[in-house]
Structure formats: C-alpha cells, structure tokens
C-alpha positions as CSV (number, residue, x, y, z in Angstrom):
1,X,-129.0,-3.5,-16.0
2,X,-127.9,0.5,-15.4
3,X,-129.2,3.0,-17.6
4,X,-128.1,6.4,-17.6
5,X,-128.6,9.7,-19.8
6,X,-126.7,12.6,-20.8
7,X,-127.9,16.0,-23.0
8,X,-126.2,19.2,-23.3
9,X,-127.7,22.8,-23.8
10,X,-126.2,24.9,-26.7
11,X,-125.4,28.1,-25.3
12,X,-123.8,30.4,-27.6
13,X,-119.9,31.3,-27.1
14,X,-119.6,28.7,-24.5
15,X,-117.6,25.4,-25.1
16,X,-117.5,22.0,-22.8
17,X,-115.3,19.5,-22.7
18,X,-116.6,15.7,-23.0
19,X,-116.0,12.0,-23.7
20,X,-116.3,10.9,-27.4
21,X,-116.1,7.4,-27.7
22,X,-117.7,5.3,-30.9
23,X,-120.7,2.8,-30.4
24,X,-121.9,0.9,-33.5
25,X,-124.6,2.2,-35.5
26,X,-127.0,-0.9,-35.8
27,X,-129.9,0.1,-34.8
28,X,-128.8,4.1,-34.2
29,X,-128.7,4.8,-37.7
30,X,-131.2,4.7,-41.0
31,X,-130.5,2.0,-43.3
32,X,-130.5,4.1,-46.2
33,X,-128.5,7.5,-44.6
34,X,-126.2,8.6,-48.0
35,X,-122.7,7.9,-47.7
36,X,-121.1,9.0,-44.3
37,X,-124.4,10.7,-43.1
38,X,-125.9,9.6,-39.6
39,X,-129.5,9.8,-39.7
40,X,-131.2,8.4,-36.8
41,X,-133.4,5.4,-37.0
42,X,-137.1,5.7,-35.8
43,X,-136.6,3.2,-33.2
44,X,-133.5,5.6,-31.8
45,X,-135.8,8.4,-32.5
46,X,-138.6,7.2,-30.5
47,X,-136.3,5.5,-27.9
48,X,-134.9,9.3,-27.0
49,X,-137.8,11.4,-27.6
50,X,-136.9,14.0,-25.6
51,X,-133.7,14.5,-26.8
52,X,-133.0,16.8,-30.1
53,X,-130.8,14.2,-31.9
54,X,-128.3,16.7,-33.9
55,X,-124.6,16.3,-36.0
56,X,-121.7,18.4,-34.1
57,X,-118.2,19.1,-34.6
58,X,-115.8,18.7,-31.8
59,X,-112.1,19.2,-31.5
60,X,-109.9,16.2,-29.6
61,X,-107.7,17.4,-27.2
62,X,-104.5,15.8,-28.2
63,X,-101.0,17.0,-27.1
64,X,-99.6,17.0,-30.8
65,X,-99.9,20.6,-32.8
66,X,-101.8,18.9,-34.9
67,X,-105.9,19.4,-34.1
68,X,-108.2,18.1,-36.5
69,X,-112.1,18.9,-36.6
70,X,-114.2,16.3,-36.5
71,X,-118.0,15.3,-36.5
72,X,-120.3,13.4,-33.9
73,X,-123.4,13.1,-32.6
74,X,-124.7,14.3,-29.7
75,X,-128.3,14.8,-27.9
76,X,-129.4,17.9,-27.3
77,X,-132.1,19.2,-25.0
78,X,-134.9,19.8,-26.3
79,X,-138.3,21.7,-25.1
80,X,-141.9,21.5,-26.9
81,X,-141.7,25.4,-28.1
C-alpha cells in the first residue's frame, strides 16, 4: 500500500493548473450534507487534520469555446494561527 498527499497554498492572483478527477463520497462526505453540498465527514476530517478541507471552483481546460465553472474540493494548507 502507497500513500501520498497533496495541498495547495492560496495565494492571491495566482492560478495552477491540476488533475480533477472524481472519487466517491462514502466515507468523504456527511450523511446529512443538504442537497449537492459536500461537507466532510469527521472520520475525513480527522484522517486529514492538517489539511484546511475547503469548496473551490475550477475551470477545465477543454479545447471547445465553451468553458464552464465548476466546483470541487480541494485541501488546503493549513497553519495553527
């Protein structure tokens, strides 16, 4: 078994370019998150406690003129201040 992790740094005006990819939520998510919310599960929580856990939008990069904002979630660094 390989484990790995991966957090970003918000850094405002900057932009990255990632993988989005979509993993089931059993286990990720609440059972009772309202509608299409994600709210993370205590057990994800706990599991990547030094992560900041947050909702982002991100823009595919597709070669059609058509780009379409959509939401994710992502870990974000996060610091004890």
């Amino acid at each position: 078994l390989e484990m790995s992790s991966l957090s970003i740094e918000y850094k405002e005006g900057f932009s990255m370019v990632c993988s989005v990819f979509e993993v089931p939520n059993e286990g990720l998510a609440a059972a009772d998150a309202p509608g299409n919310n994600f709210v993370p599960s205590q057990k994800f929580l706990e599991r990547e406690e030094e992560f900041e856990i947050t909702k982002v939008r991100y823009e595919e990069i597709e070669t059609s003129d058509k780009q379409e904002i959509k939401e994710g979630v992502i870990c974000r660094r996060s610091t004890d201040e």
